[in-house]
N, C-alpha and C positions, 0 to 999 in steps of 0.2 A: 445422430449424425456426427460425425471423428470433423472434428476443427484440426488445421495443422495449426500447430504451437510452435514450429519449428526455431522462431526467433526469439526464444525463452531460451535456450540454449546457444544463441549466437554472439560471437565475441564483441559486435554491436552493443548484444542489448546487456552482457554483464559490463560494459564501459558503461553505459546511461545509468545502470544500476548504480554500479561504484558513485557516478557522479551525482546522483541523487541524493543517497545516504551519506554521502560528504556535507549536501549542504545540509542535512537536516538528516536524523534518524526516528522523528519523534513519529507515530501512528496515527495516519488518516482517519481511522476509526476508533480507539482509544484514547486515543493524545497524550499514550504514554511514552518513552522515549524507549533506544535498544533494541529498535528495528532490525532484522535482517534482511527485509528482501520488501520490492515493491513490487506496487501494482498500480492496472490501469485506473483512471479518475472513472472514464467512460469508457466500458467496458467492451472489447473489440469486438463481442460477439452483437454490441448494439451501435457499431461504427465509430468506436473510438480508434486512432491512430496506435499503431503497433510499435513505432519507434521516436513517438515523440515524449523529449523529455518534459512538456510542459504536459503531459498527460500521464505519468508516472508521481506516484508518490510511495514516502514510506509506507510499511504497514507487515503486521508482524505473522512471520510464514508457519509453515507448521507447526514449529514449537512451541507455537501459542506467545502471549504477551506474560512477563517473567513477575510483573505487578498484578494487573487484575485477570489474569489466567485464560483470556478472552483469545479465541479461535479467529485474530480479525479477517486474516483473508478467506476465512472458511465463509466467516457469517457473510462478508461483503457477497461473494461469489461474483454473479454475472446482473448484480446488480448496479445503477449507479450510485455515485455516494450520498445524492440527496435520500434513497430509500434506503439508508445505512442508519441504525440507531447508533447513534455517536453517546461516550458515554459520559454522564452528570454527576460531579462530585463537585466539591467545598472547594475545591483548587482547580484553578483555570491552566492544564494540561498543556491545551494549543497556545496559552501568549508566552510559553519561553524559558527562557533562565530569567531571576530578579536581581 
């Protein structure tokens, strides 16, 4: 069954984009930083909101994440992010600059 995507391409949602990756570029699912592109938290194909910004987050698009090489929008897919393996290293990713 064809989902229309049509507001992934609408001047809306590259505004909400821009203004997401302003305040933050770091990966919902890696927690590595030099995101290019976001995605939903809850995924619209499971009734998450299509233009809301508190539903977007970073998370690194096809060309995969530049540090640990991870595919995250691929692996999220039409998942939500609690069923996302988020990933576990020595350094705490998501708390930030020190």
């Amino acid at each position: 069954m064809a989902t229309d995507r049509s507001e992934l391409v609408s001047y809306e949602f590259r505004k909400l984009r821009a203004q997401v990756l302003a305040e933050s570029d770091v990966c919902l699912v890696c927690g590595h930083d030099r995101c290019t592109a976001v995605d939903h938290i809850q995924p619209v194909s499971k009734g998450g909101a299509r233009l809301d910004p508190d539903n977007l987050a970073p998370v690194h698009g096809n060309a995969g994440c530049p540090v640990c090489l991870r595919k995250c929008n691929g692996e999220k897919g039409d998942r939500p992010l609690t069923a996302v393996v988020q990933l576990v290293t020595s350094v705490d990713w998501f708390a930030g600059p020190r």
